[in-house]
N, C-alpha and C positions, 0 to 999 in steps of 0.2 A: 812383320816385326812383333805382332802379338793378339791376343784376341781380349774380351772381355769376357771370365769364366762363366757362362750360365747353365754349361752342361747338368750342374747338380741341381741346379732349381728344377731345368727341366726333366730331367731324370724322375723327383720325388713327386713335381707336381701330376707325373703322367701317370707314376706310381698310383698317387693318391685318387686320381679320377677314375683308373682302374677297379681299385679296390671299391667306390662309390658305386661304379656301375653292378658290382658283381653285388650289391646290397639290396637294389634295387627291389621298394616295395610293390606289390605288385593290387594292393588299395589306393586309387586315386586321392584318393581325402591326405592321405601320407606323402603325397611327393610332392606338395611345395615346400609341405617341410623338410623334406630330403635336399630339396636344392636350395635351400636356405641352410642345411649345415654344410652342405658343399661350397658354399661360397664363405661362410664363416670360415673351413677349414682352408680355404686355396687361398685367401686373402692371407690368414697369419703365414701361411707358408713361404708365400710370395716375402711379404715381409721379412719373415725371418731371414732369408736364404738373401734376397735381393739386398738387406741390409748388410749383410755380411760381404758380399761380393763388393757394395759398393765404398765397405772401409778398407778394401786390398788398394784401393786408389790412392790411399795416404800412404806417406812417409811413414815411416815406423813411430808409432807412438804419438800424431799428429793429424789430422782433428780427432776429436770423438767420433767414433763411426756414428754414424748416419741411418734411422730407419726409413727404409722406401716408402716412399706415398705414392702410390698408382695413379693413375690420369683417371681424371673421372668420368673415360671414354666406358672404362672396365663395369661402370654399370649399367651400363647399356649392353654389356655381353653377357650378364649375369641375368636383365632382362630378358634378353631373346631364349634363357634356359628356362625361365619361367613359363614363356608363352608357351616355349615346347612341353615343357608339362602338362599346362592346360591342351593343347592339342592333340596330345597322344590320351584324353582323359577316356576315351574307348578301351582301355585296357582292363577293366574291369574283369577280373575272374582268371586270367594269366599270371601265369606265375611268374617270377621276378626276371630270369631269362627272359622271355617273349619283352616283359613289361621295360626292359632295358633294351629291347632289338625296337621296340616301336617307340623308343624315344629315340632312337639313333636316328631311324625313316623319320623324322619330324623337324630333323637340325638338330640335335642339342651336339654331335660330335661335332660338327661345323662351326658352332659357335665355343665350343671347348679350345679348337684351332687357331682360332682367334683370340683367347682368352691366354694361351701360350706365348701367342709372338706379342700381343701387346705385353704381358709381362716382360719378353724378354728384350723387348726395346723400353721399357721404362726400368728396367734393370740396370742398359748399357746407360742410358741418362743419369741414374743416380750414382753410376759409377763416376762419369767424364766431372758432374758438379761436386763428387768429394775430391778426386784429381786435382780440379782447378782450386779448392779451398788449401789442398795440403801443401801446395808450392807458391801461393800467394803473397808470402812474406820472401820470397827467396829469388831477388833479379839473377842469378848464375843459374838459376834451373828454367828452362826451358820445354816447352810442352810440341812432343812430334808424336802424327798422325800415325799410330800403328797398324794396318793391316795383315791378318791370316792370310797369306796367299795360297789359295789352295783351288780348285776348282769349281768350288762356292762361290770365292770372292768374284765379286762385279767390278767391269770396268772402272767404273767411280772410284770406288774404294782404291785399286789397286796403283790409281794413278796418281792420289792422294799419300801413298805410302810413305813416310817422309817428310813431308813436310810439315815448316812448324806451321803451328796452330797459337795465336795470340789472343782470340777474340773467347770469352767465355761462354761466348751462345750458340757456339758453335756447336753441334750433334754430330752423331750417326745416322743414316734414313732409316727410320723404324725398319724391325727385323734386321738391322745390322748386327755386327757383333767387333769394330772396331775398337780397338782404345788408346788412350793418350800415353807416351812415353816419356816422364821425365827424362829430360838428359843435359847434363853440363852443357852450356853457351857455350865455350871453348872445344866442346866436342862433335857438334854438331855439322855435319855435313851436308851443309846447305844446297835444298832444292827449291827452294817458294818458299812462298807465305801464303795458306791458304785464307780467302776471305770469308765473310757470313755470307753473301750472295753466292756461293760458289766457285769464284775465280780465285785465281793463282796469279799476285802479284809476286815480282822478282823487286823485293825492297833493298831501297840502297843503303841502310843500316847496315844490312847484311855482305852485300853484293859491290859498295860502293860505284854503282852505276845507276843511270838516268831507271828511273820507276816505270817498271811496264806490267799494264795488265792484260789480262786475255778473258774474256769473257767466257761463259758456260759453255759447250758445246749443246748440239740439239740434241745428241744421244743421252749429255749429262741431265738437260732440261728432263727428257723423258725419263729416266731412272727416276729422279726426283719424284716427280708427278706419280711414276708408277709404284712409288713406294710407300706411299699414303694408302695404297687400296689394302695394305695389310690393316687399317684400321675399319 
């Protein structure tokens, strides 16, 4: 039913780490300040871009878009660029090629990796929470589970396609890329009610029958679980 745009963030920011590495000083003294303008620069970018995606969530002209605040998982990834600096500090008398190939042997492109998808699941977040702000005045709009169905999408997701979504705390599992679809109450072609725990109740609001739930499956348990090790 639809994705959350972050192709451009990740586009620019791959761009931007690119063009960092090909800079690469090849004086140790120089490169924690190098990864300290790298993270000044990947931070406003994130922001800018991630801010911008997550005001597509609003109605036209409803709320003020929204600048991203990244999870303050993100300095600890910014960390582990550092420590790579320090450890590649053998690079001494290499010129900036080499002194870029011995920080990549060290982790920093690992933790780059990482630096990407947590962006791009705090992207999909500050998208779903301008979503939920811009239809909060409006009981006739209704908020459904949008899934990319493509050969990406996971089980989870695609079995969620659809359904409404009432609870605002509701997410994507990091590294998703789901998002919310307003759509008229009246038009809505009821499948569930997805809950915060993960279950799919058939509510009788909806359904005008007796409330049943079903609990997670163990596959869904595991998605869950395994979808945290992106951080």
């Amino acid at each position: 039913m639809g994705t959350v745009p972050t192709n451009r963030m990740e586009r620019e920011l791959r761009a931007l780490y690119l063009r960092w590495l090909a800079g690469m000083p090849s004086d140790p003294d120089e490169i924690k300040a190098y990864i300290t303008l790298f993270e000044r620069q990947s931070r406003a970018l994130i922001a800018r871009l991630g801010g911008q995606v997550a005001s597509l969530g609003a109605l036209t002209g409803f709320p003020v878009p929204k600048v991203l605040e990244l999870s303050p998982v993100v300095g600890k990834v910014y960390d582990e660029m550092k420590q790579a600096a320090i450890k590649s500090s053998i690079i001494a008398g290499l010129n900036s090629k080499d002194a870029a190939r011995q920080m990549l042997n060290v982790g920093l492109d690992s933790s780059y990796k990482r630096l990407e998808r947590l962006a791009r699941t705090e992207t999909v977040s500050a998208y779903w929470s301008n979503t939920w702000d811009s239809v909060a005045e409006f009981d006739e709009i209704v908020l459904l589970w949008g899934s990319e169905i493509s050969e990406r999408t996971c089980d989870y997701c695609i079995e969620r396609d659809g359904l409404v979504v009432e609870d605002p705390s509701i997410r994507d599992h990091p590294n998703g890329r789901c998002t919310l679809i307003p759509t008229l109450r009246s038009k809505v072609e009821y499948k569930g009610t997805l809950n915060p725990d993960g279950s799919i109740t058939q509510d009788p609001e909806w359904t005008g029958a007796r409330s049943k739930t079903r609990a997670p499956t163990a596959g869904e348990r595991n998605q869950s679980i395994s979808s945290t090790d992106d951080y």
